[in-house]
C-alpha positions in Angstrom: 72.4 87.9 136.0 75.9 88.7 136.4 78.8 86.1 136.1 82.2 86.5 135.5 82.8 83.4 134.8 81.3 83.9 131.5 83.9 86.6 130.2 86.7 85.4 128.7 89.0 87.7 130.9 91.6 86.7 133.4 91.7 90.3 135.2 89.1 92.3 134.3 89.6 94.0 138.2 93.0 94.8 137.0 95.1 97.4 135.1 98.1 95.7 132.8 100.8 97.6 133.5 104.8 97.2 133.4 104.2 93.6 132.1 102.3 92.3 135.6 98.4 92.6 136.4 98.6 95.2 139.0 95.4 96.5 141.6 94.1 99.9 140.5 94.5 103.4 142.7 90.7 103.0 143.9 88.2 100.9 143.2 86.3 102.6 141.2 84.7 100.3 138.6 82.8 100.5 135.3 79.8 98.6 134.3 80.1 96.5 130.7 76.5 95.7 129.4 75.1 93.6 127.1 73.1 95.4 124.3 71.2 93.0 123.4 69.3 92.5 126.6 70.3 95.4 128.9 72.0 92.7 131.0 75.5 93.3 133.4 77.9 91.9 131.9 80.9 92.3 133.8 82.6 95.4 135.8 86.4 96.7 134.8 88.9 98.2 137.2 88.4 102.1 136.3 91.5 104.0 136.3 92.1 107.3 137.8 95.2 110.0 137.9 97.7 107.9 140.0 97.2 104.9 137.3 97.5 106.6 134.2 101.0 108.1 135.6 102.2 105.1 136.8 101.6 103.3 132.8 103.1 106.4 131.0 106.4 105.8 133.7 106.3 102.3 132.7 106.2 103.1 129.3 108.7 106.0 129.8 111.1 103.6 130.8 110.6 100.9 128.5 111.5 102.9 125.6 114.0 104.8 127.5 115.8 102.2 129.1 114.1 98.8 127.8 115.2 96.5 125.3 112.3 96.9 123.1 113.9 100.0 120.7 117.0 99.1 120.8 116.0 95.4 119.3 116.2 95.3 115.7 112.9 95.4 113.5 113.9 91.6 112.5 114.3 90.9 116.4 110.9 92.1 117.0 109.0 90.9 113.8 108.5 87.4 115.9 106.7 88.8 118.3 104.4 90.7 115.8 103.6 86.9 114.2 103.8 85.2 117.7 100.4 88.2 118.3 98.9 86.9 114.8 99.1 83.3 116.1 97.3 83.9 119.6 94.8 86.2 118.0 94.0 83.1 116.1 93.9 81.3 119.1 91.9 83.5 121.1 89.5 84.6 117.8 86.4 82.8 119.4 86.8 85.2 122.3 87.9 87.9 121.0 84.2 87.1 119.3 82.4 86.8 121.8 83.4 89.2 123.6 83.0 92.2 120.9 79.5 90.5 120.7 78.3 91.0 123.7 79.8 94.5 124.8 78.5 96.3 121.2 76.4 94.2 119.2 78.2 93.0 116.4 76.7 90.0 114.4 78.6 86.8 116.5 79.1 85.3 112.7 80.5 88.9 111.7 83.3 89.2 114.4 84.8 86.0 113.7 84.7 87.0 110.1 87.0 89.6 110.9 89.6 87.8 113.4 92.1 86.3 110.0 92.2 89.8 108.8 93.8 91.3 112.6 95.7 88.4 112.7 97.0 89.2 108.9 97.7 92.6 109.9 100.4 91.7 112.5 102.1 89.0 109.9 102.1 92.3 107.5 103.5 94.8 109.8 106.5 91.9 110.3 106.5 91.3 106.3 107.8 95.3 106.8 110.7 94.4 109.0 112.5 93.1 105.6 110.9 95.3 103.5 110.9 98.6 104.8 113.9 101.3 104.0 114.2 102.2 107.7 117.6 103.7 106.9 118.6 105.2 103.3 121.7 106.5 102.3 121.6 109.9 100.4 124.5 112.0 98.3 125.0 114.9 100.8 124.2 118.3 98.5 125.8 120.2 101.8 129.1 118.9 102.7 130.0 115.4 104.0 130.5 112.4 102.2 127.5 110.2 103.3 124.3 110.9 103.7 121.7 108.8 105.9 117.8 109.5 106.5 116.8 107.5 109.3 113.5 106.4 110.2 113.6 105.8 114.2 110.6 105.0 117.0 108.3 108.3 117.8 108.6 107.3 121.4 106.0 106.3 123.9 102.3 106.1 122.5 99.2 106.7 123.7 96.6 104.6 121.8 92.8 105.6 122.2 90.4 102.8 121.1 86.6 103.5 120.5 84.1 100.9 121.7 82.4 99.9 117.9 85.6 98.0 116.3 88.2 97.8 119.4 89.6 94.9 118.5 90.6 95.9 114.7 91.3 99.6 115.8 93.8 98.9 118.2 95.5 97.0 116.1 96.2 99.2 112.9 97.5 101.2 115.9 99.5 98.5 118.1 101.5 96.9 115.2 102.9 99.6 113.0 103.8 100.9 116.5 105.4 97.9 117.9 107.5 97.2 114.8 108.8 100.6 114.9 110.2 99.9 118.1 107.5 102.3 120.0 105.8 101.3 123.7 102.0 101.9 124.2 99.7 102.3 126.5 96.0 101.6 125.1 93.1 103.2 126.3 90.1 101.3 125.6 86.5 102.5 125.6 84.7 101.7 129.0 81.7 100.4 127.3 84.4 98.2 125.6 87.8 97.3 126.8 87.6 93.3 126.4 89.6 93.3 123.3 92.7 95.3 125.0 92.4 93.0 128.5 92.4 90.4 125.9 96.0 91.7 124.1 97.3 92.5 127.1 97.2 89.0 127.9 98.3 87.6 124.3 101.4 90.2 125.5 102.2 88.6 128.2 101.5 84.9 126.6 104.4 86.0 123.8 106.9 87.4 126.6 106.5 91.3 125.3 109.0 93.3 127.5 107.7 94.8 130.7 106.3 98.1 129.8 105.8 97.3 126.1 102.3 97.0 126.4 100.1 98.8 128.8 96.1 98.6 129.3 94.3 100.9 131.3 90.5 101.7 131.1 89.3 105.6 132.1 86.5 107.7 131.4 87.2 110.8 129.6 88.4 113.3 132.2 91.2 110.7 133.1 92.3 109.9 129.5 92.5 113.8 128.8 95.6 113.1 131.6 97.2 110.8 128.5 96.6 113.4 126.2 98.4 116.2 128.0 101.2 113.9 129.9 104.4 115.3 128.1 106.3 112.1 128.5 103.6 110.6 126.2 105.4 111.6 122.6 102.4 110.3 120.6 98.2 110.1 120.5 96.7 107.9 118.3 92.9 108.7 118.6 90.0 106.8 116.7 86.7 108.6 117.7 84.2 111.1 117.2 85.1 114.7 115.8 84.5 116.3 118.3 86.7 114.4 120.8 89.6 114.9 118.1 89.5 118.3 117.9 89.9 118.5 121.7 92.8 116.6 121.5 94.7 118.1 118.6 94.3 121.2 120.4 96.3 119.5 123.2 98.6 118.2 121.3 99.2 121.4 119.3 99.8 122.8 122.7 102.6 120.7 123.4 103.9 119.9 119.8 102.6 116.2 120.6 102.5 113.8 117.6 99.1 112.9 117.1 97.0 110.9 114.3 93.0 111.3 114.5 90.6 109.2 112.5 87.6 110.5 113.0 83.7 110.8 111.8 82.4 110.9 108.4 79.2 111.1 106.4 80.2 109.0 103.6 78.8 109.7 100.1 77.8 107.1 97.6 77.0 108.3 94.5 74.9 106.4 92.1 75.0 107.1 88.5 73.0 106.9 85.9 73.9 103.9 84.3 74.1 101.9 86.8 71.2 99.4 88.3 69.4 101.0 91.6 68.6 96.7 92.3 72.1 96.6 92.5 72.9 99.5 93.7 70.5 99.0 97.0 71.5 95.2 97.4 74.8 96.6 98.0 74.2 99.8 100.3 71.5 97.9 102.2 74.1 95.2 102.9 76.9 97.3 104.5 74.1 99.7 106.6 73.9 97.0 108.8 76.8 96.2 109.2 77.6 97.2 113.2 74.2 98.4 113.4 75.2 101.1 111.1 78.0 102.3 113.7 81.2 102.3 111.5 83.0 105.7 111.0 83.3 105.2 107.1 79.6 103.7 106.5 77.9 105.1 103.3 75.0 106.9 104.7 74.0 109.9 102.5 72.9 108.2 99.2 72.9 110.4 96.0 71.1 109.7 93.2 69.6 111.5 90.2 66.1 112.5 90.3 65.1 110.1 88.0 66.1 107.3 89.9 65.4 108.5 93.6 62.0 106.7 93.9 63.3 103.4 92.5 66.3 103.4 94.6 64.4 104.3 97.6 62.1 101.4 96.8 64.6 99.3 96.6 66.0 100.3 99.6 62.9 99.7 101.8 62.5 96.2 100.1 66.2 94.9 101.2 65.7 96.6 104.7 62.2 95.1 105.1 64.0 91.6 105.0 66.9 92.0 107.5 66.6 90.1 110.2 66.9 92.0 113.5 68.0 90.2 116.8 70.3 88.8 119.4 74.2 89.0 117.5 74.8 85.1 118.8 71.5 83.8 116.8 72.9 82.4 113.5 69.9 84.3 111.8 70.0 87.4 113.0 71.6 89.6 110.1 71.9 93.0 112.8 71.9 93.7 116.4 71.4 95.9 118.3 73.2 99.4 118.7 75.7 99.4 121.6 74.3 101.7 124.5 71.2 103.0 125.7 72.9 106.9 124.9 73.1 105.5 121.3 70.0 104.5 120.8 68.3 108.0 122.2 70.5 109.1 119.6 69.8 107.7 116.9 65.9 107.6 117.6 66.3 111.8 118.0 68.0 112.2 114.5 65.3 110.3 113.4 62.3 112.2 114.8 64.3 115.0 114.0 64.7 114.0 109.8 61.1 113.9 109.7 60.0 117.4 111.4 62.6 118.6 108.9 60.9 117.9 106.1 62.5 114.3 105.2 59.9 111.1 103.8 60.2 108.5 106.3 60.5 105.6 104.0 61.1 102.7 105.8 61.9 102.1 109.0 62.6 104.3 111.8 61.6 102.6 115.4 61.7 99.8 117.8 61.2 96.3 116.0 58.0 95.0 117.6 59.4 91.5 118.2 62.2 93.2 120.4 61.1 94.9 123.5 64.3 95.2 125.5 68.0 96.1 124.1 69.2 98.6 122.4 67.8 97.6 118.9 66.3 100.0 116.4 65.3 99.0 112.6 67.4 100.1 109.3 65.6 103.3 108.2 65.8 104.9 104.8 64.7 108.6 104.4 63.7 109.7 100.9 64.1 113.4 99.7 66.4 114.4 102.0 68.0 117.8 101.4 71.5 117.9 102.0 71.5 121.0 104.6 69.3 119.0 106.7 70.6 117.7 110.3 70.5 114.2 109.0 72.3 114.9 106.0 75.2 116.8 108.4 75.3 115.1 111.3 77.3 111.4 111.9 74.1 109.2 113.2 76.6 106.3 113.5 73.3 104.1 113.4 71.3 102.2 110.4 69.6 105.7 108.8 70.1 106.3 105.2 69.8 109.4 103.7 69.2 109.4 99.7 69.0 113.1 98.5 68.3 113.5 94.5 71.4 115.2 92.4 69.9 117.1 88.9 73.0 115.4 87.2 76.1 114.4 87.8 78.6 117.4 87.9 75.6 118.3 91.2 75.9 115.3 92.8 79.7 115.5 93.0 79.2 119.4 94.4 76.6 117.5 97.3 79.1 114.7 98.0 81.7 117.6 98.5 79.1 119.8 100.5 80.4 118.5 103.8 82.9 119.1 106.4 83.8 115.2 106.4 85.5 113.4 103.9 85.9 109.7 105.0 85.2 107.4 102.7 83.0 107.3 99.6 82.0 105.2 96.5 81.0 105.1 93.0 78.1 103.2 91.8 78.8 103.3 87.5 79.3 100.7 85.2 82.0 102.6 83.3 85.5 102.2 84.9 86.5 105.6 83.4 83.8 107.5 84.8 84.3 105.9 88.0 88.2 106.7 88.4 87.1 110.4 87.2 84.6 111.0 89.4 86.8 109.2 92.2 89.5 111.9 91.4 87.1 114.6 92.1 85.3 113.5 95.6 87.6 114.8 98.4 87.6 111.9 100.0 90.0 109.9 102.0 89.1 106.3 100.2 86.9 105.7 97.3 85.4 102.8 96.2 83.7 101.4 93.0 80.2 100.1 93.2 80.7 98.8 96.5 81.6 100.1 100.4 84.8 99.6 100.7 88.2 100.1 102.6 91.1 99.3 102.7 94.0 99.3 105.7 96.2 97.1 103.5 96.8 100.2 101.6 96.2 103.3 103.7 93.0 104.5 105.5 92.0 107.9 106.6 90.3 111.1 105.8 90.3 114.5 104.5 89.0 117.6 106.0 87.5 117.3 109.7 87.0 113.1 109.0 90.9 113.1 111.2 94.2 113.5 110.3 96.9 111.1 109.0 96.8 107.3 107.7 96.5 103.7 109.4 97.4 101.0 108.0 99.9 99.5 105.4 103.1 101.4 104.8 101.3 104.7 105.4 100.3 103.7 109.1 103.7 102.8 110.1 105.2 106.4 109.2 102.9 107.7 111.4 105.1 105.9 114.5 108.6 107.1 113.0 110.7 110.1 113.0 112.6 111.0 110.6 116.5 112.2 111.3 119.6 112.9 108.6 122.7 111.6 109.6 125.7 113.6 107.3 129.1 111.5 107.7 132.6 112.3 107.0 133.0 108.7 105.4 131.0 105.1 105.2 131.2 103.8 108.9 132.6 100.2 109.3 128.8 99.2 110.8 126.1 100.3 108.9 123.4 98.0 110.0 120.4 99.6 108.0 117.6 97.4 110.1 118.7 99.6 113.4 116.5 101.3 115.1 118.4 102.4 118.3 117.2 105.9 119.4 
């Protein structure tokens, strides 16, 4: 049964734009349901044309005529910790509600709410740290020499519905310390988290127009894409989507940063424990249900090993515990849409008439007749041309395909046209930095899946364009301009950032 008052929304009829919960153009609405039993779970105010002009304006003239830019980054690294401290605040709904819109393990969200919060206190760390003006020798006349760093402009920030909450954020806070204003663009199936920050924003007294939250479908977001007061998209999605967009973009000369799908390699060598090695694959293929970007889902392994690993596989997957996400017990739940379950269950059906072993896995858990729940699934002797060895599943489905050594199973890691994330499974550090140093591969980790937006995240080839998080991330929302002076002026305040 439906209730709103169990979402932890103020507004969810609402678009957050200008700084004020405004009524939307129609009233067009979209349905949030639960995954876990197919149940309403609340409707959001669906944005059309006239709405998605009237944020970019309000963004427009924040930047333009706001005080947000002109504030310096130390003026607005408060606000960026005043965020981290209502994120904290807010963590057990910011839970609940990622929960119940995708399926995320209850225990797992709240895991993850210290690390957003960290991420704003980082970004603000930056506003000391930073060199957000530099002064240079001239080598072409002048006496002083100045590279600038200044705000890209107004952003447009489109979240998927798997991690909205963590997503938005390796895009909201590099772009609010650089002085930027943004309007995010949250997933239908998932726009809690950004009704949620659009209330922290107006909770910490964020500038009208600062912030801006409207929720469309995709013909409507295109609108955000090719608006030409929008100087910057900041997409997290599928490849496909991306390639639309930086098409767009290129037509316009738009900014844009694109992190998008992957079919992550892990490569276990021959030294290394296939126990060990499954433990730790097993353990982050349920994570999400499977449906994270950067998940490790083609497993390569030398012949030798294949059978053991894939034993080893099917023993740790035979032992998950598969259920509703608020059940303290339940170590995965269920995928986050009925579309991505049809999905996933086709890719399956699809790995086996090509030729793949089904070796554990692959349907409905019996105990579970409604939601959108499937079981982790391991395929054995998987050849790396297949469909399921191309194609992003972004569910629980492991791959392993057999490598005749090692200088083959780095060519089969390569032999995509993602390059996401990877890892290493060795116990020689050597051997892991030099294989690491051949994989083309956005982030590689060492006997483990692992990222890292502390540092930079991102991918090569078709897996997107540019970096989030760390130093890296924040570039992304700067422009760069020389300044060639005559003399030192009497003012050089290097923490400006007026445009």
């Amino acid at each position: 049964m439906y209730n709103e008052q169990s979402v932890p929304l103020t507004s969810p009829h609402k678009l957050f734009i200008g700084g004020e919960w405004v009524d939307p153009s129609t009233d067009h609405v979209f349905d949030v349901v639960r995954p876990a039993d197919e149940v309403l779970y609340y409707r959001v105010a669906a944005a059309e044309a006239p709405d998605v002009r009237r944020a970019v304006a309000a963004a427009r003239s924040a930047f333009d005529n706001g005080p947000w830019p002109r504030m310096s980054h130390a003026e607005r690294a408060p606000y960026l910790r005043a965020i981290a401290a209502a994120v904290r605040r807010r963590g057990l709904d910011i839970s609940a509600s990622w929960a119940s819109e995708m399926g995320i393990v209850y225990s797992a969200a709240q895991g993850r709410i210290p690390r957003i919060a960290r991420t704003y206190e980082r970004y603000a760390d930056l506003a000391g740290e930073f060199p957000f003006v530099e002064r240079h020798a001239p080598t072409a006349g002048g006496q002083l020499g100045l590279l600038v760093r200044e705000p890209v402009g107004v952003v447009a920030a489109i979240i998927p519905w798997n991690a909205p909450m963590t997503l938005m954020t390796h895009k909201l806070a590099p772009a609010l310390l650089a002085g930027c204003t943004v309007i995010v663009k949250p997933a239908p199936e998932a726009p809690g988290s950004a009704y949620i920050m659009a209330e922290i924003a107006q909770e910490v007294g964020l500038p009208a127009g600062v912030l801006n939250v409207i929720t469309a479908g995709r013909e409507v977001s295109e609108l955000l894409v090719r608006d030409n007061d929008v100087d910057k998209i900041a997409f997290t999605g599928s490849t496909a989507s991306g390639r639309r967009i930086a098409a767009i973009c290129g037509e316009r000369i738009a900014r844009v940063t694109l992190e998008l799908g992957g079919k992550s390699a892990a490569v276990v060598l021959d030294d290394y424990d296939v126990g060990a090695a499954a433990a730790s694959l097993a353990s982050s293929a349920v994570h999400m249900s499977g449906q994270v970007c950067s998940s490790l889902t083609r497993i390569i392994v030398g012949r030798k090993q294949h059978d053991d690993l894939v034993d080893a596989l099917s023993q740790t997957f035979s032992m998950v515990q598969i259920g509703d996400p608020f059940d303290p017990t339940t170590d995965m739940g269920p995928l986050a849409m009925h579309r991505q379950l049809r999905r996933v269950e086709h890719l399956i059906s699809l790995g086996r008439q090509e030729g793949a072993k089904l070796a554990a896995g692959g349907g409905r858990p019996a105990h579970l007749p409604k939601g959108y729940f499937i079981e982790p699934t391991v395929f054995a002797s998987v050849d790396n041309g297949s469909t399921i060895a191309r194609e992003e599943i972004f569910g629980p489905v492991l791959s392993v395909i057999p490598a005749d050594d090692e200088a083959h199973a780095i060519d089969l890691a390569n032999d995509t046209i993602y390059g996401l994330n990877a890892s290493v499974f060795t116990n020689d550090n050597d051997r892991a930095l030099e294989v690491a140093r051949r994989l083309r591969s956005g982030t590689v980790g060492h006997n483990s899946f692992r990222t890292d937006f502390g540092i930079a995240f991102g991918g090569f080839k078709q897996s997107g364009l540019g970096r989030e998080g760390g130093r890296e991330g924040l570039l992304a929302y700067l422009e760069t301009k020389t300044i060639i002076l005559d003399g030192d002026p009497t003012d050089l305040d290097g923490d400006q950032s007026d445009p």
